[in-house]
C-alpha positions in Angstrom: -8.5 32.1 30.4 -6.7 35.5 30.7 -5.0 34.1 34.1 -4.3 30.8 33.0 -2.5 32.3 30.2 -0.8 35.0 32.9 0.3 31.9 35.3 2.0 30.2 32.1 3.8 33.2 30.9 5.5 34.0 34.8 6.0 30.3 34.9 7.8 30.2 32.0 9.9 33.5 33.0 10.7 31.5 36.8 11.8 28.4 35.1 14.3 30.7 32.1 15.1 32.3 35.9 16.1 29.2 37.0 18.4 28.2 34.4 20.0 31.4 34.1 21.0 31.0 37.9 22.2 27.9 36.7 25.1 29.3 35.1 25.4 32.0 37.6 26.3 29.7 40.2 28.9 27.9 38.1 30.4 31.3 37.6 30.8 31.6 41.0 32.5 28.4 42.1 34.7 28.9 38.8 35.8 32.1 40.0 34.5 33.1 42.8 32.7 36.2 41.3 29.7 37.8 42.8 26.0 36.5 43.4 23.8 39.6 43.2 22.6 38.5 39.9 21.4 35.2 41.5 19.8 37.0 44.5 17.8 39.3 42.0 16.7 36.8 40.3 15.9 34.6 43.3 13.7 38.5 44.4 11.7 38.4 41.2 10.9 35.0 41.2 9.8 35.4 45.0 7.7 38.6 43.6 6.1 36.6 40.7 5.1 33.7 43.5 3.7 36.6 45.4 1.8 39.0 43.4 0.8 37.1 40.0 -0.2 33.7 41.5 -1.7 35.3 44.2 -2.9 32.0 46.7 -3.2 28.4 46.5 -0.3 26.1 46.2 1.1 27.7 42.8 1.7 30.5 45.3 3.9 28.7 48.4 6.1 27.0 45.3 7.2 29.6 43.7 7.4 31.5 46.4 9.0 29.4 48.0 11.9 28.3 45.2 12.4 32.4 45.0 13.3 32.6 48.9 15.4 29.5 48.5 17.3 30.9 45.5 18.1 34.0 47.3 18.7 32.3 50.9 21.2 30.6 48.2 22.6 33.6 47.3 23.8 34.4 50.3 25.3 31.4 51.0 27.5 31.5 47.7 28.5 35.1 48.9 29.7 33.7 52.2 31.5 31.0 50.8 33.4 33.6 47.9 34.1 35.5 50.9 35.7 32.8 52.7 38.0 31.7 50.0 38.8 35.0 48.7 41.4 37.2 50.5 42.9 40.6 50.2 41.0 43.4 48.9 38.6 41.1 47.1 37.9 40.0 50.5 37.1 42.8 51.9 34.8 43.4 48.6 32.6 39.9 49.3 32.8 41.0 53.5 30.8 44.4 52.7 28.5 42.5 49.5 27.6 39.8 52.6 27.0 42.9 55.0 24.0 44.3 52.3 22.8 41.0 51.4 21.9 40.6 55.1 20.2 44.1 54.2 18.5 42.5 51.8 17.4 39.4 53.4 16.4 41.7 56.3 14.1 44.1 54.4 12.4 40.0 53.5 11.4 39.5 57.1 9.5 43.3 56.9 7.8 42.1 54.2 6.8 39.2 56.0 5.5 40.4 59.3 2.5 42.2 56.9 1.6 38.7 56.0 -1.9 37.9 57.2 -0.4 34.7 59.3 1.4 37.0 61.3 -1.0 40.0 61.7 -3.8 37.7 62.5 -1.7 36.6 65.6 -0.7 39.9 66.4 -4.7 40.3 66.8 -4.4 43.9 65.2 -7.7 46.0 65.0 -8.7 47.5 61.3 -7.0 50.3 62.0 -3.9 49.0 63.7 -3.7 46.7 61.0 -3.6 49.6 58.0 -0.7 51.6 59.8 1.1 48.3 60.6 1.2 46.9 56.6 1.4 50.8 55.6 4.3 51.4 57.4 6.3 48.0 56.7 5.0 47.6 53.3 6.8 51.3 52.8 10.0 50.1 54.6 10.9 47.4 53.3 11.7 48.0 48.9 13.5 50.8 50.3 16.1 48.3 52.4 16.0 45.9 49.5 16.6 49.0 47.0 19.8 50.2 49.8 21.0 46.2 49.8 21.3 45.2 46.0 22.1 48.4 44.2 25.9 48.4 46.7 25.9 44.6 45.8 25.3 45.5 41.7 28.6 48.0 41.8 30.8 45.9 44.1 30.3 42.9 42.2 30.9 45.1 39.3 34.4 45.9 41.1 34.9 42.1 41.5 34.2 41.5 38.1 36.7 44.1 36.4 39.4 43.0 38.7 39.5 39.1 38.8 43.0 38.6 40.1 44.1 41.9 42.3 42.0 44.6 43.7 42.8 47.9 44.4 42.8 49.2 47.8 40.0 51.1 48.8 37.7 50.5 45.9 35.6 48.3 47.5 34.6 51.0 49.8 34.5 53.6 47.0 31.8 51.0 45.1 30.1 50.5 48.3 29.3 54.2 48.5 28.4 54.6 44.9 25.8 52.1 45.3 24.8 53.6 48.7 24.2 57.2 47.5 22.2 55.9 44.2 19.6 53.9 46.1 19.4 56.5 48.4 19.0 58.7 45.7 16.0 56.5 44.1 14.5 55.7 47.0 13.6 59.3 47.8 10.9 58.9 45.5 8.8 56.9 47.2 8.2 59.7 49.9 8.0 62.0 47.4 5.1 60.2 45.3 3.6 59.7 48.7 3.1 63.4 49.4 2.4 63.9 45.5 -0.9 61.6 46.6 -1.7 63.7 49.7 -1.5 66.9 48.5 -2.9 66.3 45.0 -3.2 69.6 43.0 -4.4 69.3 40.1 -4.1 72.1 36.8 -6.6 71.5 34.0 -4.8 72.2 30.3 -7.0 70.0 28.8 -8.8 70.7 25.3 -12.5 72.4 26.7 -15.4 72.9 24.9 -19.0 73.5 25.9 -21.8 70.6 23.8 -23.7 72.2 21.1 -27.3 71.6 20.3 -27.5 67.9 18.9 -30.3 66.7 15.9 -32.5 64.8 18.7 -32.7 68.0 21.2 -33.7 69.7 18.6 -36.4 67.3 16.9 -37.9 67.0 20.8 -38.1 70.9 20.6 -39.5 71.1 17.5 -42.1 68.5 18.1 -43.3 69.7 21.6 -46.7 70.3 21.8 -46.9 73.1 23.7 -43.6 75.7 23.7 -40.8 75.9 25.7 -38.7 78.2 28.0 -35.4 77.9 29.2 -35.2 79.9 32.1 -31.4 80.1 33.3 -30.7 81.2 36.5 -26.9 82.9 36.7 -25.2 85.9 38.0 -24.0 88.4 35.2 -21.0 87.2 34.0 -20.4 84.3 35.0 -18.3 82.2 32.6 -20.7 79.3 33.0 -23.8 81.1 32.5 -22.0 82.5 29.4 -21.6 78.6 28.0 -25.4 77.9 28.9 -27.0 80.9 27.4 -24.6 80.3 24.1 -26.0 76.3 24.2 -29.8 77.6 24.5 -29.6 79.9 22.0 -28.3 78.2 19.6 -31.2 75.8 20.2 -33.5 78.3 20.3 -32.3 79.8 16.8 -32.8 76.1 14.9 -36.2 75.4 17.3 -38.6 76.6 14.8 -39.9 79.5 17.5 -40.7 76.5 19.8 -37.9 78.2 23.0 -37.6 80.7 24.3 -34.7 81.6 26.6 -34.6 84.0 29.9 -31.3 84.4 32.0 -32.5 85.6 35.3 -29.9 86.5 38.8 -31.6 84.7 41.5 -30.9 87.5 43.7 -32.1 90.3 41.0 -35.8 88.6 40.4 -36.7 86.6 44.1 -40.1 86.7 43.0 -39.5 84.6 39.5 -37.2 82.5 41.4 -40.0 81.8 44.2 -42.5 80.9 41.7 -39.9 78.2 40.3 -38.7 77.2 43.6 -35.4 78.1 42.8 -33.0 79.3 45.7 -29.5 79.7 44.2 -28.0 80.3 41.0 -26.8 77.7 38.8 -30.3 76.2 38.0 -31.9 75.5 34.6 -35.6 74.8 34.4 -37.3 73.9 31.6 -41.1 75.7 31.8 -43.8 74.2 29.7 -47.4 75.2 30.9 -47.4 74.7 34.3 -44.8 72.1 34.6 -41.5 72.5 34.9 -38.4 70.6 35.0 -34.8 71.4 36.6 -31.3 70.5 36.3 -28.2 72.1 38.7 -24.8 73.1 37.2 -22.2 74.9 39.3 -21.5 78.2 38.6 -17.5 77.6 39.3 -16.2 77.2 35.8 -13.7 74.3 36.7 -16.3 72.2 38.2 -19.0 72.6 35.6 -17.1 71.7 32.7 -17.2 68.2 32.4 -21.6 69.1 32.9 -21.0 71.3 29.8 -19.5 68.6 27.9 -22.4 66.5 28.0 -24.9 69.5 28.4 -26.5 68.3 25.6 -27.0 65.1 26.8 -28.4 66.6 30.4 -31.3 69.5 28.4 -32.9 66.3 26.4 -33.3 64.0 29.2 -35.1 66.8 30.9 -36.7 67.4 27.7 -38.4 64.1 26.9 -39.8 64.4 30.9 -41.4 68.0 29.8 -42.5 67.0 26.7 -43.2 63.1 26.7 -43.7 61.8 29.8 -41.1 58.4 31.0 -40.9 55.3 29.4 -40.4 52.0 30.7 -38.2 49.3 28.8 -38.1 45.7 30.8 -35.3 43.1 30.6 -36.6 39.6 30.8 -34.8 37.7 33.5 -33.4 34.7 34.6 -32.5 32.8 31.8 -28.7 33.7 31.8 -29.5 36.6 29.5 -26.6 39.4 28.8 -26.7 42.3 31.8 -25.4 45.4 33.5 -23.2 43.2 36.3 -22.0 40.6 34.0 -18.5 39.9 35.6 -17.7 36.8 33.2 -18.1 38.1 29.6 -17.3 41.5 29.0 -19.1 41.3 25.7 -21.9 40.6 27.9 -21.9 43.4 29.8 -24.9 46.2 28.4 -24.1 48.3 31.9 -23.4 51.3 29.8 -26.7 50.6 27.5 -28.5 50.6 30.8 -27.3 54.0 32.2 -25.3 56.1 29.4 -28.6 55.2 26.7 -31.9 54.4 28.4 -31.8 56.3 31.7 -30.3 58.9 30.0 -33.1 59.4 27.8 -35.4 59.2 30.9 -36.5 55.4 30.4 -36.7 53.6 33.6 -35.6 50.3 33.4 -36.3 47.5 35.3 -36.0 43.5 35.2 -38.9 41.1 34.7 -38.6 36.8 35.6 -40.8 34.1 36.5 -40.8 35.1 40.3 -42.4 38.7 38.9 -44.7 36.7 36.5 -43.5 36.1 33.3 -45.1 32.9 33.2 -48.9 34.4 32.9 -48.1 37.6 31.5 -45.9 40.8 30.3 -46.0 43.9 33.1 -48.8 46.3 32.0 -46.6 49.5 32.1 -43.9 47.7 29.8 -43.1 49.7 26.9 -40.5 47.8 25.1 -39.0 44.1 26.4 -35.9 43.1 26.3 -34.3 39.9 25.8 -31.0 39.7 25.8 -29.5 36.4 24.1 -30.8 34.2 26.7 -28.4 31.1 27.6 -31.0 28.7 28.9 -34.2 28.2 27.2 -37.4 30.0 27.9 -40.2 28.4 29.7 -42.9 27.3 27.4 -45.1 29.8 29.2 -43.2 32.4 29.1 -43.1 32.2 25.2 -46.6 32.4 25.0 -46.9 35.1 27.7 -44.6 37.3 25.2 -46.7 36.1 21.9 -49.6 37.7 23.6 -47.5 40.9 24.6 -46.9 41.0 20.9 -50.3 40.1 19.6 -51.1 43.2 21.7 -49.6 45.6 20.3 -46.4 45.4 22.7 -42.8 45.7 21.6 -40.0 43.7 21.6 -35.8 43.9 21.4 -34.8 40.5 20.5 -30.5 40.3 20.7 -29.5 36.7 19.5 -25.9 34.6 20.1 -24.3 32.2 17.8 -23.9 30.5 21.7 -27.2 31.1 23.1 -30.4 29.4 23.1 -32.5 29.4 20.6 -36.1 31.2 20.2 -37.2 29.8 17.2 -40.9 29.2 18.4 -40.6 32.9 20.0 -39.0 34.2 16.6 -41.3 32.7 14.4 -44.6 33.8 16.0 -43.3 37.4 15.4 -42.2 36.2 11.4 -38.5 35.8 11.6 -35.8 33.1 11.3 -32.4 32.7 12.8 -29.4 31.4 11.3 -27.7 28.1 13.0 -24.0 29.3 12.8 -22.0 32.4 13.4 -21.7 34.6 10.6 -17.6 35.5 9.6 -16.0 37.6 6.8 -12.3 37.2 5.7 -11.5 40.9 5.4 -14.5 43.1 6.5 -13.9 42.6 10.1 -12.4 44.0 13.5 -8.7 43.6 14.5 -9.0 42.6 18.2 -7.1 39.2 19.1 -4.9 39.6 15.4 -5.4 36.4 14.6 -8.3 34.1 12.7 -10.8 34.7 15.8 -11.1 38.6 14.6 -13.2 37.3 11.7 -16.2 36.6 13.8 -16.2 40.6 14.6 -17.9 41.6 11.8 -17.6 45.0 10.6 -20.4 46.8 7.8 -22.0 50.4 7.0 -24.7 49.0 4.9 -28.0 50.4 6.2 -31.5 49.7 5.1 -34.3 52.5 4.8 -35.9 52.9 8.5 -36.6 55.4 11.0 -34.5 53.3 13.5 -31.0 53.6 10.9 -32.0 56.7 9.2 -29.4 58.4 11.0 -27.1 56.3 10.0 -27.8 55.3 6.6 -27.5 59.2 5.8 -24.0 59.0 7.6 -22.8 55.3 6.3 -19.5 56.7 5.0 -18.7 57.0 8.5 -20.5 55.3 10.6 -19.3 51.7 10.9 -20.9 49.2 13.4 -19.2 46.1 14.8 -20.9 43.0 15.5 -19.1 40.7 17.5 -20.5 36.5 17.4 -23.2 37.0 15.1 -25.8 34.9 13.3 -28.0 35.9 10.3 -31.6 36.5 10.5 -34.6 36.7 7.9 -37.9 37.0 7.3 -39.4 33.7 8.1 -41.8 31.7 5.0 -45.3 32.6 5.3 -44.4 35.5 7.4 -47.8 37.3 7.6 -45.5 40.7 9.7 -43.6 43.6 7.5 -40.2 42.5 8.0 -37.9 45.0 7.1 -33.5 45.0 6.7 -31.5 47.6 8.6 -28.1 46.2 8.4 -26.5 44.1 5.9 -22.6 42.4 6.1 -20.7 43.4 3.8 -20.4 40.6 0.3 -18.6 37.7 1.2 -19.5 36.5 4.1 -20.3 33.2 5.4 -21.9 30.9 7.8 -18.8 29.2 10.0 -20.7 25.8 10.5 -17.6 24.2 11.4 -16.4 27.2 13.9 -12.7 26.9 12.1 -12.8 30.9 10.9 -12.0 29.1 7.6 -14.2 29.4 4.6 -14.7 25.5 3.5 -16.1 24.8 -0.3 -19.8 24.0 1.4 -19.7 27.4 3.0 -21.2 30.1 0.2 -20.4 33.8 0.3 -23.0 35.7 0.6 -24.7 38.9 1.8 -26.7 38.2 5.3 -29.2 40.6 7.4 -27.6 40.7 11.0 -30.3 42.8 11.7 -34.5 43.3 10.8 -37.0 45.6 11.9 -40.7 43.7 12.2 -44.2 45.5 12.0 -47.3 44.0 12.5 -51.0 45.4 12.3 -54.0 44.0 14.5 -57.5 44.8 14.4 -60.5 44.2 17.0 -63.1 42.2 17.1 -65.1 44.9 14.7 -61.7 44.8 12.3 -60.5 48.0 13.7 -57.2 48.8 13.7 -55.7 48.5 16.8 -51.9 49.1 18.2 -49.5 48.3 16.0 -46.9 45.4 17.6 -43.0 46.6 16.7 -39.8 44.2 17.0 -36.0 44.6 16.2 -34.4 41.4 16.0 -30.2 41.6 16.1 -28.1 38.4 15.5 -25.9 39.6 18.0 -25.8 41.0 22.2 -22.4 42.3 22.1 -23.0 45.0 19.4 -24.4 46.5 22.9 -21.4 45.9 25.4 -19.8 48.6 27.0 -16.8 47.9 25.5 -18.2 49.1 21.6 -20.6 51.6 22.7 -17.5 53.5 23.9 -15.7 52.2 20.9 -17.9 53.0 18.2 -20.6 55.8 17.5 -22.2 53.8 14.9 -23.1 51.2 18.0 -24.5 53.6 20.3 -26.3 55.6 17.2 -28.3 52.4 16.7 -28.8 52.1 20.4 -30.4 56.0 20.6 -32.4 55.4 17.5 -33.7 51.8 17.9 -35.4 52.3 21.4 -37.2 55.3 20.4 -38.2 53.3 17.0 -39.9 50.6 19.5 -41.1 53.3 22.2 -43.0 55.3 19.5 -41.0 58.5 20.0 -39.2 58.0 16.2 -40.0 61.4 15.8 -36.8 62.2 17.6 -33.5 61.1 15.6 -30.1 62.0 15.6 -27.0 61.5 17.6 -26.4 63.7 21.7 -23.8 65.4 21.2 -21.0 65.3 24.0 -17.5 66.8 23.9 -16.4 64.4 26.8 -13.2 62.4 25.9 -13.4 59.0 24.3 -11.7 56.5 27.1 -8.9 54.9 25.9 -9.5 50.7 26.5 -7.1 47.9 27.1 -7.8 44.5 26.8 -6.4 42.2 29.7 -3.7 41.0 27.7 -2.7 44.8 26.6 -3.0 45.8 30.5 -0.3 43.2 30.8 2.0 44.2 28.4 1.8 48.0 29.2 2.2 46.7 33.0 5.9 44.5 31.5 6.6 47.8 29.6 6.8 49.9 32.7 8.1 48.1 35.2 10.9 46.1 33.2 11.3 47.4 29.9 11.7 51.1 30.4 13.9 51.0 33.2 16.0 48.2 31.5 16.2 50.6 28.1 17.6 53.4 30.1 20.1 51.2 32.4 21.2 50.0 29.2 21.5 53.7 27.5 23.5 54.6 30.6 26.1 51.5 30.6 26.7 52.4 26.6 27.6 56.2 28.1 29.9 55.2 30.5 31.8 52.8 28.0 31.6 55.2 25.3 33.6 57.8 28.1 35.8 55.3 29.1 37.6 54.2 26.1 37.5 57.9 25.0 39.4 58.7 27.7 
């Protein structure tokens, strides 16, 4: 959609081009002014043709109009030459001489088109010198042809009638000396890229101990030492010991912390298999774990950042062992290479939030079994808004990893297929339209659309939103295309809410963002935590079965998890509900910097802004100058 929208916009701006040239070339026949405006514009409508449309026919039109317009050009130039005379003659001579500059520095451009290099039969190699060093050449000759066109048309322009002698010249050099001028950039920001020295000013600041490292220390069954292996003072070894003993102090005498010089105490560093400074290993009993961070403070600090992050996945491989969380497969379901749908995309779930926290994650589809059964070694499955229906055996092969005391993350879309057999085995319904809210929403397309991104900080009571429920005044989550779910009649599961919309919102059954009088306000669950006991044949209790059921997948894109806390706080705190380790709560802490993200469309704009805007604004500041001067003087 993004490109259709792209090829209508530079359409639009060729065809204004067009008519603009229009005029341009009345202007010249009238009186026999200048055509570098009309070669320009014939350049960026050649430019358009070649880097927005890309291939395909659109591509050879509008290239093709753009080389015709400025082929054009050229003729008009030759043609005010020949009925000019005097020293406006000699003006259009020397504005032909750089337009064949220009359409010279054309045919550079287009011996790097793959026509050409393909029957030049040039190697890899060969071929990246060959377009490297054209591709180089040839904005520098059309920067050296039109900017001694723009001032002696200028010249032609202020003097309509008579010329001065020698002004031509005198333009010609101006123009001359400027592009030279600007085109000494482009070697510059060459050897900028080559040597590429870099000085770090930015804001720095080592992790500190966050609530979930602590709860895994706290909780450990045996205790813990940190055993940190740097030289004495080092400036890195001075931000780890400060990180470990401030966990240490609110571990509840569950760490201990030793800073040891490899070289000092070989025997120590033997017995831990440690052979260089810069290593952290995390002792409990006779197991160990170990992490690496340089002991160069410039390249450690973006490790000390996320330090925190780092000592509790090393933790939770000390102290509980790995978990295994499965994605269910093959039914269109959201995913970590989702190309299509960026709201889709749970790459950043996969890596920054489960491996992270030592779960290995894996896929599971009907070629790996789903049909007969769930993988033994499964901990939690995922399914992740499916867009195609699931086998009728695969339902029942998930009932009975449910029945068994398995657990499930169930993310829904107002678009997707429907579980409802699936959903109602476990004791929960799904609403049939997308939930929307007039105000309490997200501002990303400003316009009716944004209504479907619902925004809310109402928490239930759960371990899986206790963080946030105790933080609700700031923590805000966004679900983006939404349904409502519920505990379903005759439910026999505990079906508790953790998040609530915000009063006043509705079920869009007609998709027009638009509350119609059949569509009541009201408050909905968008998401419900499900518990079920079973008993054995005896009427033991046996595993308990645990679910969380989300109308929404893209609450989990990358997109908001980078966005929004709140998103990835419910992330943290949700899989360890379902894995069983709900002892540990509480956000990582990380001091790394929040990437700034553009949509496509926003990409676009900033790219207009720079390339045409800017320079346009400071062109212009600089023509108001040199009037301002003139008449002063």
């Amino acid at each position: 959609m993004d490109s259709v929208v792209g090829n209508v916009f530079f359409g639009f701006v060729g065809l204004l081009l067009l008519v603009v040239q229009g005029f341009l070339v009345r202007d010249v026949f009238r009186s026999r002014s200048g055509s570098g405006l009309i070669l320009a514009s014939g350049l960026i409508v050649l430019f358009i043709g070649e880097r927005v449309f890309g291939e395909g026919t659109s591509r050879a039109v509008v290239s093709g109009v753009g080389l015709l317009v400025a082929l054009g050009a050229v003729g008009l130039r030759a043609w005010a030459w020949s009925a000019s005379e005097g020293a406006r003659r000699q003006g259009h001579q020397l504005a032909l001489a750089w337009s064949g500059v220009v359409v010279g520095s054309l045919l550079l451009y287009a011996i790097t088109l793959e026509p050409v290099t393909a029957a030049l039969g040039l190697g890899e190699e060969a071929l990246v010198r060959w377009n490297g060093s054209w591709r180089s050449l040839f904005p520098i000759f059309t920067l050296l042809g039109l900017l001694p066109i723009f001032q002696l048309d200028r010249l032609l322009a202020a003097h309509p009638v008579l010329m001065p002698v020698g002004a031509a010249r005198a333009a010609q050099i101006q123009g001359v000396t400027a592009a030279l001028a600007i085109a000494l950039v482009f070697p510059v920001n060459y050897l900028a890229k080559q040597h590429d020295d870099e000085w770090n000013v930015a804001y720095f600041k080592t992790t500190r101990p966050g609530e979930a490292t602590v709860s895994i220390v706290q909780t450990a069954s045996e205790p813990v030492e940190a055993v940190l292996f740097f030289p004495p003072g080092n400036d890195v070894g001075r931000e780890v010991e400060a990180y470990f003993d401030a966990l240490k102090r609110e571990g509840d005498g569950r760490l201990s912390v030793t800073r040891i010089d490899q070289a000092l105490d070989p025997v120590r560093a033997e017995a831990l298999k440690v052979r260089e400074n810069g290593q952290i290993v995390l002792v409990q009993g006779e197991v160990n774990q170990k992490f690496r961070i340089d002991t160069d403070i410039d390249k450690a600090r973006r490790d000390l950042r996320k330090l925190d992050g780092l000592v509790q996945k090393q933790l939770l491989k000390l102290t509980r062992g790995q978990n295994t969380v499965y994605f269910l497969a093959g039914h269109g379901e959201a995913n970590w290479r989702e190309n299509e749908d960026d709201l889709r995309k749970v790459n950043l779930y996969k890596k920054e939030i489960l491996e992270a926290q030592n779960y290995k994650v894996k896929t599971w589809g009907v070629a790996d079994g789903s049909t007969s059964h769930m993988p033994d070694d499964a901990d939690t499955i995922v399914i992740a808004a499916p867009t195609e229906p699931l086998l009728p055996e695969e339902v029942q092969s998930l009932e009975k990893f449910w029945d068994e005391g398995g657990s499930l993350l169930i993310l829904l879309d107002p678009k997707g297929a429907p579980m409802t057999e699936l959903l109602a085995h476990i004791g929960v319904e799904q609403g049939t339209a997308p939930l929307a809210h007039a105000q309490a929403h997200a501002d990303f397309y400003h316009g009716l659309k944004d209504r479907y991104f619902l925004a809310t900080n109402k928490y239930g009571s759960h371990a899986s939103v206790k963080t946030l429920s105790r933080n609700s005044q700031v923590a805000h989550m966004v679900f983006p295309g939404v349904v409502n779910v519920k505990k379903a009649e005759n439910a026999s599961a505990k079906v508790t809410t953790l998040i609530r919309t915000m009063p006043m919102a509705w079920q869009d059954a007609d998709g027009d963002y638009e509350r119609g009088p059949d569509e009541a306000q009201n408050v909905y669950d968008l998401a419900v935590a499900v518990e079920q006991d079973h008993k054995d044949a005896d009427g033991q209790p046996t595993k308990e079965s645990r679910a969380i059921v989300v109308g929404s997948v893209s609450w989990l894109s990358d997109d908001l998890l980078k966005a929004l806390r709140a998103n990835a706080q419910f992330s943290y705190d949700g899989i360890r509900w379902l894995t069983r380790n709900d002892d540990i709560s509480g956000a990582v802490e990380s001091e790394e910097d929040v990437q700034v993200v553009h949509t496509r469309n926003e990409d676009w704009a900033w790219f207009l802004l720079a390339i045409f805007a800017m320079p346009a604004s400071v062109l212009g500041i600089g023509a108001i100058f040199i009037r301002t001067r003139r008449r002063t003087s």
